[in-house]
LOLOMAR-648416 format. One record per residue (C-alpha): residue number from 1; x, y, z. Coordinates in steps of 0.1 Angstrom, whole numbers. Each point is the difference from the previous one (the first is absolute). Example, Ala and Ser with C-alpha at 12.3 -4.5 7.8 and 13.67 -1.06 7.14 Angstrom:
BEGIN
NODE pos  east north    up
NODE   1   123   -45    78
NODE   2    14    34    -7
REM end
This chain:
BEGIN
NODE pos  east north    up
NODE   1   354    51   131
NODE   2   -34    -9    15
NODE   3   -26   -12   -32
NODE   4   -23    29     5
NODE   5    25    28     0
NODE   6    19   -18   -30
NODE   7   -37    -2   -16
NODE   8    -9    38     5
NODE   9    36    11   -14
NODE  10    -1   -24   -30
NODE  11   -41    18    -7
NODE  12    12    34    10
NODE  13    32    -7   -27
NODE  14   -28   -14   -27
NODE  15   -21    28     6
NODE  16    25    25    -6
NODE  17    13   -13   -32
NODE  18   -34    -1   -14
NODE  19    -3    32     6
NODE  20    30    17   -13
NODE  21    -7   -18   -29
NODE  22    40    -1    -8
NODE  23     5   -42     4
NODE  24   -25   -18   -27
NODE  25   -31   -18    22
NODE  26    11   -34   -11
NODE  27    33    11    17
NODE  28   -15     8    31
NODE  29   -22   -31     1
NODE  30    24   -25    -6
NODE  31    20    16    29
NODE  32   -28    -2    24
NODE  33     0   -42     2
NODE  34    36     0    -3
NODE  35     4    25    28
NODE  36   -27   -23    26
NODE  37    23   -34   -13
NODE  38    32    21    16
NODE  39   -15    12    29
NODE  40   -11   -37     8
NODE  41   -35    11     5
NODE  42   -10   -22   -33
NODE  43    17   -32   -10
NODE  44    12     1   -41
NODE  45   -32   -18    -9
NODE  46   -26    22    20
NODE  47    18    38   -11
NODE  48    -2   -14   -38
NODE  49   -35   -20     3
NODE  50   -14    33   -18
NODE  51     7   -14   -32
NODE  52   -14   -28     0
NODE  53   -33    13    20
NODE  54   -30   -11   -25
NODE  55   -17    35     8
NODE  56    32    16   -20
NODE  57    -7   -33   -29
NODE  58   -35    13    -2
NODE  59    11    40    -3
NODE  60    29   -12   -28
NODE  61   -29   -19   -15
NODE  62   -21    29    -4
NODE  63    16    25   -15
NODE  64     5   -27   -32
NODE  65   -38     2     0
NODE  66     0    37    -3
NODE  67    26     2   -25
NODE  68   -21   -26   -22
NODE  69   -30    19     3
NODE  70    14    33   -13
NODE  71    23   -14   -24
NODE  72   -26   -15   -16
NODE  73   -18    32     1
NODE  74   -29   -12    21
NODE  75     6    33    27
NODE  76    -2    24   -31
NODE  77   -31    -7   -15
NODE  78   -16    -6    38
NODE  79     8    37     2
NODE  80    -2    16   -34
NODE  81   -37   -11     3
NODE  82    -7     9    27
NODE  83    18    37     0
NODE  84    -4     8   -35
NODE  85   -40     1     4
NODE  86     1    21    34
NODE  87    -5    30   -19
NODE  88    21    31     6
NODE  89   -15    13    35
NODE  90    34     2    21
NODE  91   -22   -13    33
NODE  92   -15   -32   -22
NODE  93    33    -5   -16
NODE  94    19    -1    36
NODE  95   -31   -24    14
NODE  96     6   -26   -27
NODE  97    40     4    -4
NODE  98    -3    -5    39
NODE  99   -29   -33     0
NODE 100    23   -13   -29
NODE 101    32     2    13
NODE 102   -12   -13    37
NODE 103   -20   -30   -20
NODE 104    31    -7   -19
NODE 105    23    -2    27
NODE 106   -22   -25    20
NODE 107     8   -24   -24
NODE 108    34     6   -13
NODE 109    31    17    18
NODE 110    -2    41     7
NODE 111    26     3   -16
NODE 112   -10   -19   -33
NODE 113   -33    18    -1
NODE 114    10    38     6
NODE 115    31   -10   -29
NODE 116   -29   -14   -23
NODE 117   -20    27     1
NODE 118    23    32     6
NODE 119     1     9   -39
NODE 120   -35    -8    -5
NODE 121    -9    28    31
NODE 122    25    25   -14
NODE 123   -16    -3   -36
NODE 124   -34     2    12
NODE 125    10    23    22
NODE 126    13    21   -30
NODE 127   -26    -6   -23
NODE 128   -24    13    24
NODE 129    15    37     8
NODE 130    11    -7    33
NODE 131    38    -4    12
NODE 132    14   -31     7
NODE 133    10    10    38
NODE 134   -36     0     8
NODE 135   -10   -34    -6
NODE 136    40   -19     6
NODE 137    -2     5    41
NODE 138   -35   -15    -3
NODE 139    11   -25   -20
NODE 140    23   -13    25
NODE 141   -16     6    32
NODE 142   -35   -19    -9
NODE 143    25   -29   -12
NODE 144    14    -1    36
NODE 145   -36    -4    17
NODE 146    -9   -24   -29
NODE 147    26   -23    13
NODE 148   -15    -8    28
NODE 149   -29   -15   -20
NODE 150    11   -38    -3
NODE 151    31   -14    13
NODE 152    20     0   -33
NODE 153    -5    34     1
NODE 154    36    13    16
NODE 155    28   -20    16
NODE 156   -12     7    37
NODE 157   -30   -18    -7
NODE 158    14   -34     5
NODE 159    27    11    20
NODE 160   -26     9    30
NODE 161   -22   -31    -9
NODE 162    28   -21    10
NODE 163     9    18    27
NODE 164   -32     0    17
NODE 165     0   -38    -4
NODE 166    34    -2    16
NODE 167   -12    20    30
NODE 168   -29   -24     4
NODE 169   -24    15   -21
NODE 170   -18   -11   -34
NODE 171    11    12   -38
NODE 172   -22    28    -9
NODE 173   -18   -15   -34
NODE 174     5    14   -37
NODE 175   -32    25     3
NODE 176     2     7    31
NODE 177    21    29    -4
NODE 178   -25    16   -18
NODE 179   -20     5    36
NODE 180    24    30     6
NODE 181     7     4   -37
NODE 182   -28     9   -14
NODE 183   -12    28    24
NODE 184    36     9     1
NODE 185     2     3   -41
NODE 186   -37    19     3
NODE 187    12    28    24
NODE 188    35     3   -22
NODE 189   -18     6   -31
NODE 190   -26    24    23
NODE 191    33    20     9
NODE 192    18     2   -31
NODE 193   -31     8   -19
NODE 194   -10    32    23
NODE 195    31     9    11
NODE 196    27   -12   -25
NODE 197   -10    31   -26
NODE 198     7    26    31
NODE 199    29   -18    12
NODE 200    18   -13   -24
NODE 201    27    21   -27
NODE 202    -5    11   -32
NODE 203    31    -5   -16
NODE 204    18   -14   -31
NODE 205    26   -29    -2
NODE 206    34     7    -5
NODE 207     2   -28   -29
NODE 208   -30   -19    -9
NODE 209     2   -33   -26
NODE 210   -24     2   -27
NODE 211    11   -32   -13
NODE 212   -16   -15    32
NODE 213   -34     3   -22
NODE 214    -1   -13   -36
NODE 215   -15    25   -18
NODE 216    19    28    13
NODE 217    30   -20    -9
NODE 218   -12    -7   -35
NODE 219    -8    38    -3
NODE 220    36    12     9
NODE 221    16   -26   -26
NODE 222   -20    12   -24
NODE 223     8    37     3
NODE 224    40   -10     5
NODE 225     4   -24   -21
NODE 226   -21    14   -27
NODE 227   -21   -33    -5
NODE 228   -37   -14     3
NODE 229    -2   -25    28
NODE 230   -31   -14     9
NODE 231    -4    -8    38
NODE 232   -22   -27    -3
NODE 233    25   -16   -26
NODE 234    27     5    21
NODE 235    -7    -8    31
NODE 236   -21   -35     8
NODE 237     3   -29    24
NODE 238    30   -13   -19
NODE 239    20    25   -17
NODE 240    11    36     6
NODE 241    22    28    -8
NODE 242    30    13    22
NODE 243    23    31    -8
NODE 244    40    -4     7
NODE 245    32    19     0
NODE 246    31   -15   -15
NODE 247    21     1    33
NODE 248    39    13    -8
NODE 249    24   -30    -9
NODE 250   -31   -15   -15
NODE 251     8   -29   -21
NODE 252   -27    15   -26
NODE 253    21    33    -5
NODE 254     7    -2   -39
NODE 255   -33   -23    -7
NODE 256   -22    12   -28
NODE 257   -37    -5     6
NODE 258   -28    11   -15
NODE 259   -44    -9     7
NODE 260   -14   -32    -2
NODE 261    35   -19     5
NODE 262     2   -23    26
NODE 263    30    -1    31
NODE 264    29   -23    -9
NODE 265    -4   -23    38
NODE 266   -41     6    14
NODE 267   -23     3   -32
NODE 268   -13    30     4
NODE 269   -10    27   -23
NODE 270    14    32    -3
NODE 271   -29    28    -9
NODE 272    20    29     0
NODE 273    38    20    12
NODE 274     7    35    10
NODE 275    27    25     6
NODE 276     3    18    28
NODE 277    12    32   -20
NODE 278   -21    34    -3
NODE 279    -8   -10   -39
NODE 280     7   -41     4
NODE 281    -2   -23   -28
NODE 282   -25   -27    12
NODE 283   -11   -29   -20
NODE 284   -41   -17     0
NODE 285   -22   -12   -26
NODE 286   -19    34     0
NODE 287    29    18     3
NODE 288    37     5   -15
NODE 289     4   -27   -19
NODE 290    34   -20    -1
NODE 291    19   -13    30
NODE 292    21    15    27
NODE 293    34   -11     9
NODE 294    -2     1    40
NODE 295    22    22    23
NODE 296     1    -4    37
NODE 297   -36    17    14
NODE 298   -19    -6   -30
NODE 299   -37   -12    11
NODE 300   -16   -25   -19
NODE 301   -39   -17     4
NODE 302    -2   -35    -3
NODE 303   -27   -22     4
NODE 304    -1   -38    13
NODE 305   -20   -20    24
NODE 306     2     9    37
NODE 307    21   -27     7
NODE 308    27     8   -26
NODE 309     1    37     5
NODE 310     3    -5    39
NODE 311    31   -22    -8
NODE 312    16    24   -26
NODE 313    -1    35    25
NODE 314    22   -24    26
NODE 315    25     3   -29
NODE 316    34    21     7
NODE 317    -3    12   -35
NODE 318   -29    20     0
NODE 319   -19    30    29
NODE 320   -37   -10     5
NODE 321   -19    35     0
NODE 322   -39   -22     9
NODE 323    -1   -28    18
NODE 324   -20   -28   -16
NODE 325   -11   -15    32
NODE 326   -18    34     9
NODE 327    -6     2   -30
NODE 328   -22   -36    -3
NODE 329   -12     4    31
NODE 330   -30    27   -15
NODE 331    -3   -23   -27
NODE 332   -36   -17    13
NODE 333    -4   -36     3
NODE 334    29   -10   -15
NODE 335    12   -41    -6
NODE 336    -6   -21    31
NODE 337   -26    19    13
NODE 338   -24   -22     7
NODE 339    24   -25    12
NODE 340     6    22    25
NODE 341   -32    10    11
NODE 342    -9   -32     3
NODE 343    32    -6    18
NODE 344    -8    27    27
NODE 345   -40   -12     4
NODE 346    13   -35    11
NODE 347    26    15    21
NODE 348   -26    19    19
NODE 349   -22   -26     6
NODE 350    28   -23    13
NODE 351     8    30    20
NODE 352   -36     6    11
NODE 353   -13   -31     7
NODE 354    30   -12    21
NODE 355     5   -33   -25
NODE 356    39     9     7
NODE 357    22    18    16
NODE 358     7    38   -11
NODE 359    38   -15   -14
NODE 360   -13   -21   -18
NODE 361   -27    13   -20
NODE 362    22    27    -8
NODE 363    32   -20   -11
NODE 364   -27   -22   -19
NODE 365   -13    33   -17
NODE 366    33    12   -12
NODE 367    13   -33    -7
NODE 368   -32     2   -30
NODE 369     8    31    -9
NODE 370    33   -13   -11
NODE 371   -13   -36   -12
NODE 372   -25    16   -19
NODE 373    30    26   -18
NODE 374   -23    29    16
NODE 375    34    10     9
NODE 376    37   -11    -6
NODE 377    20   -11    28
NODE 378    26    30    -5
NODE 379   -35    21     3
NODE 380    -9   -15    33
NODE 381    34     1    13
NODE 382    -2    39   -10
NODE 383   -37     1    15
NODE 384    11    -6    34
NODE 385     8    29    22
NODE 386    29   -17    22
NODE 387     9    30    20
NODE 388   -37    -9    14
NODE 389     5   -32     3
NODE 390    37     1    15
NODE 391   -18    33    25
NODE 392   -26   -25    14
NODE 393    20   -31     0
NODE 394    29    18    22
NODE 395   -23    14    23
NODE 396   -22   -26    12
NODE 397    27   -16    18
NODE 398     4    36    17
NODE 399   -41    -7     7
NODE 400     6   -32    15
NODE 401    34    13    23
NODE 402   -22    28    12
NODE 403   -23   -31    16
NODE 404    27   -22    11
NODE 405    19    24    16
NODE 406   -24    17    15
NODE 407     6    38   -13
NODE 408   -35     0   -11
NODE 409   -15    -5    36
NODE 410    28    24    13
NODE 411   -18    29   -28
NODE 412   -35   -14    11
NODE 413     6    10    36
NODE 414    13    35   -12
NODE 415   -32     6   -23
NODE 416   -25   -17    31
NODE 417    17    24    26
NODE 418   -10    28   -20
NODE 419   -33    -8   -14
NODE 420   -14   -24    33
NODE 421    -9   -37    -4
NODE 422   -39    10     1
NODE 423     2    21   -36
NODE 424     8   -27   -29
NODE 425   -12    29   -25
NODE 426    26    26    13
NODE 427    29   -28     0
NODE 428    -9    -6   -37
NODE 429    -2    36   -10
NODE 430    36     0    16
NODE 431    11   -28   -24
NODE 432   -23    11   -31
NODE 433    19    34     1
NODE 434    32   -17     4
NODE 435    -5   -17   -26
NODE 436   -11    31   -24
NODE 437    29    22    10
NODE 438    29   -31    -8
NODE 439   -18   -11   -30
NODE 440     7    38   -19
NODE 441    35    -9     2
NODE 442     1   -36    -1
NODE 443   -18   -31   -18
NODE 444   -32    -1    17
NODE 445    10   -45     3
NODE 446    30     9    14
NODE 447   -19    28    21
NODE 448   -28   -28    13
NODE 449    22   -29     5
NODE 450    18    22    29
NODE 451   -32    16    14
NODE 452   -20   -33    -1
NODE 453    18   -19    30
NODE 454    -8    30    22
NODE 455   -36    -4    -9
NODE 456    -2   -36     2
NODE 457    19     4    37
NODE 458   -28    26     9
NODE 459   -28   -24   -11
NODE 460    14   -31    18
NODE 461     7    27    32
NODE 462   -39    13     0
NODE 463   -10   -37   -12
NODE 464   -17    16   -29
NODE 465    -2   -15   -38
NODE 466    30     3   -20
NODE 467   -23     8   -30
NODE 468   -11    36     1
NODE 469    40    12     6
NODE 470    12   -19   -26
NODE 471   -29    15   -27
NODE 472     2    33    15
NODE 473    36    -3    -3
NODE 474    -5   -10   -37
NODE 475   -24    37    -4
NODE 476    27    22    16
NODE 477    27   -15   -21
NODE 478   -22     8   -34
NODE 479     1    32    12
NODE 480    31    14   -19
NODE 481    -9    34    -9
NODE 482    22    26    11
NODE 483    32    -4   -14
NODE 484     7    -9   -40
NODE 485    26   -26    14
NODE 486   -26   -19    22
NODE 487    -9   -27   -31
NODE 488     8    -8   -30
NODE 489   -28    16   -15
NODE 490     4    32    14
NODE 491    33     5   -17
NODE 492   -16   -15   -32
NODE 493   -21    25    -6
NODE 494    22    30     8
NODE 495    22    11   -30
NODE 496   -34    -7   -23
NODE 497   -20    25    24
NODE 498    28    24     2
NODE 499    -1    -2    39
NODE 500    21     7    31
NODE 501     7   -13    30
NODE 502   -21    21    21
NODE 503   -33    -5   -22
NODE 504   -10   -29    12
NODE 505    -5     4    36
NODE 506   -29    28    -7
NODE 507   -23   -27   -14
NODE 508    16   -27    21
NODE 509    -9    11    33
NODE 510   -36    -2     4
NODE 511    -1   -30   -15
NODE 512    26   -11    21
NODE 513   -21    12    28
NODE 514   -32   -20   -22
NODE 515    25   -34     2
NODE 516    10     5    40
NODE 517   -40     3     7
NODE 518    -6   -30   -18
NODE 519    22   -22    15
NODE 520     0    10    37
NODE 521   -43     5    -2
NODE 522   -12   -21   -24
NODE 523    20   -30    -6
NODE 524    -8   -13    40
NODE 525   -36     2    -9
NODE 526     7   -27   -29
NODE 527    27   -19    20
NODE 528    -8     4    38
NODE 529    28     3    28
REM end
């Protein structure tokens, strides 16, 4: 089969599994380089060179930093802060959850930031009268443009900083994002702010976790379980409380227990037992006294350090109703969070300065995060999203086929017939809204690393810089707005906001209109043709 057909059907196959969403990305991606070794258009080393690409290193490396930073609490107090003294206005409350969530982001993973402060949005959110739909959306969206503020900020970051440099181009620096990012986060905020009250539902979320926020959490134990717990008591940067099941089959069927005895294997405390009856007998120091012999779906509190508790709800024997890691993760500044601040400041100015390369000032950061017990190894293990990391490593050899083979120049022709060598800002708002419309049904990495060796065959075709494609390639892939499955984020935020599928292209189109302007206007004027 001749390389460029074999190249199209293996992308067109890759395309259409993303989409359908019924084989696992990971699947798909490990297919991809295995498919281009079989078809001969890669040798083994070149289809599988993805994994050891230092740009994938430096996105593995990265999202250890973010789990550090928000296991140690250090994303929790940033934004309890800052939120809890916005005041109640719903307009001021969306400008700050928005500016937080964007600032956030620049510096850790989207991902980790919208995670670390989802429960502290809803609460607020709560506490202030208005309806957690109205300020979730926002929440996510702003994140999106914020990530375009540094280049740690999302995973295509780096990805189109190396690519411009293998097209002949330079790396775009650590800040230099922030050129389009920080107009871009400015104008998001502008348009959720006005428009997000009028657009956006008002509904409530099928299930919302109160546990996510301490005190709600205390409050509930103490009305079920009849007994006076104190969240400030409870909850600190090295203990906390949990609630489990006894799962059926449990080997503690049969075990009397009663409060203030400690577990038989993991030390920890039990405050208080309930059962699940209309009129159950429960046992707490404020309550019944005695003990209570335990039966399969019994609940019991019991209180340990984090590390102990997260160890014991991994047991068969027991159902974890709270999680403790969302649970410590509102706990503010916890243990090891200066070490990691100070972990991330040094990173950034490796990162900023150019002392090293990206890989290894962020293998160097998350190899402290470790050294420095920040974070266990099982924890960083954990941390690391590898479905991203698998995604990007098995499509950059797709990338780099596109090139060789010459499909991208074959796609470059098609676009130049239609838009005319003598308009470089029509051919990019060709590839710009290519780019949006795959990326709300696909990974917006795996979505740039097929659009970008059209673009770089269009620049080398008009002899124009590679630079303002690949950035405005970097805008229209932030620009993930009209679908829930576009990011991560977007489905984060749904079941907590109570949304559907179709409420998020209301909001999402003008700014995804805001985003295509951006990058097909503005970003020439900052990096010329």
């Amino acid at each position: 089969m001749d390389p460029v057909i074999a190249t199209f059907v293996i992308l067109g196959l890759a395309v259409i599994a993303f989409v359908s969403g019924k084989i696992p990305m990971a699947v798909v991606a490990v297919a991809v380089p295995l498919g281009l070794w079989a078809t001969a258009i890669l040798t083994l080393p070149e289809a599988f060179s993805g994994f050891g690409d230092p740009t994938v290193l430096f996105i593995a490396s990265l999202f250890i930093v973010s789990e550090g930073l928000d296991a140690t609490g250090v994303t929790a107090w940033v934004g309890q802060q800052v939120i809890t003294r916005g005041g109640a206005g719903k307009r001021r409350l969306l400008v700050i959850v928005g500016a937080m969530s964007a600032i956030l982001t620049g510096f850790i993973s989207i991902n980790g930031a919208v995670a670390a402060l989802l429960p502290v949005v809803v609460v607020v959110a709560v506490r202030a009268g208005i309806v957690p739909s109205k300020m979730l959306i926002p929440l996510a969206f702003t994140a999106s443009a914020g990530s375009l503020l540094t280049l740690t900020g999302t995973p295509v970051n780096p990805v189109v900083s190396q690519l411009a440099v293998s097209a002949g181009g330079r790396a775009f620096g650590f800040f230099e994002f922030a050129l389009a990012g920080v107009p871009l986060v400015a104008l998001t905020i502008a348009v959720v702010a006005v428009l997000g009250p009028r657009l956006l539902p008002e509904r409530s979320p099928d299930h919302f976790d109160a546990a996510a926020d301490p005190s709600a959490a205390a409050q509930g134990w103490r009305e079920t379980y009849d007994v006076d717990l104190s969240t400030k008591t409870l909850f600190n940067p090295t203990d906390g409380v949990v609630e489990v099941l006894v799962a059926p089959r449990s080997s503690l069927i049969g075990r009397r227990v009663w409060p203030g005895m400690t577990t038989r294997d993991d030390n920890l405390v039990i405050l208080a037992a309930r059962r699940g009856a209309a009129e159950p007998p429960h046992v707490s120091r404020a309550g019944t006294a005695g003990g209570l012999t335990l039966q399969a779906g019994d609940a019991v509190l019991v209180q340990g350090t984090w590390a102990e508790l997260e160890r014991y709800i991994r047991s068969p024997d027991i159902i974890a109703v709270t999680s403790p890691q969302a649970l410590r993760r509102t706990v503010p500044l916890g243990r090891g969070a200066r070490r990691a601040l100070v972990i991330l400041a040094l990173m950034v100015v490796l990162l900023a300065t150019g002392a090293v390369p990206p890989a290894v000032a962020g293998l160097l950061a998350a190899g402290a995060m470790i050294v420095t017990r920040v974070m266990s190894m099982p924890q960083a293990y954990r941390a690391i999203s590898w479905t991203t990391v698998i995604l990007i490593a098995g499509m950059v050899p797709l990338s780099s086929a596109f090139v060789s083979t010459g499909a991208a120049d074959v796609v470059a022709e098609v676009v130049l017939g239609i838009t005319g060598s003598a308009a470089p800002h029509l051919a990019l708002l060709v590839l710009c809204v290519v780019t949006v419309v795959l990326g709300q049904f696909i990974s917006n990495v795996a979505t740039v690393l097929i659009v970008a060796p059209i673009a770089v065959s269009i620049a080398g075709t008009l002899g124009l810089s590679v630079q303002p494609f690949m950035m405005a390639l970097t805008v229209a892939g932030a620009a993930s707005f009209l679908t829930p499955i576009a990011t991560p984020v977007n489905v984060m935020v749904m079941q907590p906001g109570g949304y559907r599928f179709g409420d998020y292209w209301r909001l999402g189109v003008p700014l995804t209109v805001v985003f295509l302007a951006v990058a097909v206007l503005y970003v020439p004027l900052i990096w010329p043709f």
